[in-house]
N, C-alpha and C positions, 0 to 999 in steps of 0.2 A: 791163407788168410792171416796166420798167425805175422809173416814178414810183412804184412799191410797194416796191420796193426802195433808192430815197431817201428815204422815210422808215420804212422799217425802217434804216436806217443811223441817220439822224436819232435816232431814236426811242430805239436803243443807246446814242449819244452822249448824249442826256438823261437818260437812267438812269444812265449809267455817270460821266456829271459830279456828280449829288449822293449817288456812292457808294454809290447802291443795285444792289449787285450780284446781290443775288437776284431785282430786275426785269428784270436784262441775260440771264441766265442761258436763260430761255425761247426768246430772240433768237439763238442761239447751237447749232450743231450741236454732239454729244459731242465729235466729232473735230474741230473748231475748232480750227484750226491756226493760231497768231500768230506772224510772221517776224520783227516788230517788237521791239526794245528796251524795255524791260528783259525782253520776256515770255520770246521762242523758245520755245511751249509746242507740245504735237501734241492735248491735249484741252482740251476743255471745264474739267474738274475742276482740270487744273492751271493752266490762267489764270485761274481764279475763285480759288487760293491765291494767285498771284502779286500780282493788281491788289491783293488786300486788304492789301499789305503798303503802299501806295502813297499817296501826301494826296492822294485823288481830290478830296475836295472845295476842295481850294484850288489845280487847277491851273484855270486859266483858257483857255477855248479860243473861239478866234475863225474859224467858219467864212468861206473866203473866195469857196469855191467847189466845188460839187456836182455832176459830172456823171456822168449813167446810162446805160452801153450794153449791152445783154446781162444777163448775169449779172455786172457787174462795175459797181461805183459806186467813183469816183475822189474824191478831197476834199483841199483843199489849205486849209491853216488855220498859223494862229500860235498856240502857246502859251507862256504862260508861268505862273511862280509871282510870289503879289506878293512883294517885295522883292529883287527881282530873280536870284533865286537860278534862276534858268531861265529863257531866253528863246529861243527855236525855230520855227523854217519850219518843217512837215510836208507832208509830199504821202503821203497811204496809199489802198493799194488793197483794195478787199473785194473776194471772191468771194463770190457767193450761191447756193446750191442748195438747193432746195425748200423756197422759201420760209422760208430760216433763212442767218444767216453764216456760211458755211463756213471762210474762211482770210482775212486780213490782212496787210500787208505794207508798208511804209513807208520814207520817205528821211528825213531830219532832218537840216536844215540850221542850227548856231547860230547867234545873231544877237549880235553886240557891240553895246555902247551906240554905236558909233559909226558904226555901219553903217546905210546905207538900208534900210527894211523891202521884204523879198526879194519879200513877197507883197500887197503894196498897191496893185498895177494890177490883181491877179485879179479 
């Protein structure tokens, strides 16, 4: 279960990087609860208003590492936007429940230009 559940994570993060949010939507329980910034949403309907306000397709994300136990897949990635307008550690947690993403939750750490990248030993 747990390698089904990485790429169903996977598989949201590719839909949801070139903005097609009506292919994330399937992926996603109604009560899809996002803990994460800018969402804090408790449904489905209302994180699919929120993201679309959002340049999904121009943030850039770099997975650095995917791990699956249980119902929960971990992932810790760097994003940014080009021009430096955003640059970001993330570490977020999904829950999964039958076979759909229940809830989401995240750390975000900024990155300055002068800083060593947080997540390039992962």
């Amino acid at each position: 279960m747990s390698t089904d559940y990485k790429e169903l994570v996977l598989t949201c993060l590719a839909r949801y990087g070139k903005g097609d949010l009506d292919a994330v939507a399937p992926l996603l329980r109604d009560d899809y609860t996002d803990h994460g910034l800018p969402f804090r949403t408790t449904t489905k309907a209302d994180w699919i208003a929120a993201a679309r306000k959002l340049p999904l397709t121009d943030i850039r994300i770099d997975i650095r590492r995917l791990v699956a136990e249980g119902d929960y897949v971990t992932m810790f990635s760097r994003r940014w936007l080009p021009g430096g307008g955003l640059d970001i550690a993330v570490a977020d947690v999904f829950r999964l429940q039958d076979g759909l993403i229940a809830e989401r939750w995240e750390i975000v750490e900024p990155i300055t230009a002068d800083a060593p990248d947080p997540v390039a030993t992962l």
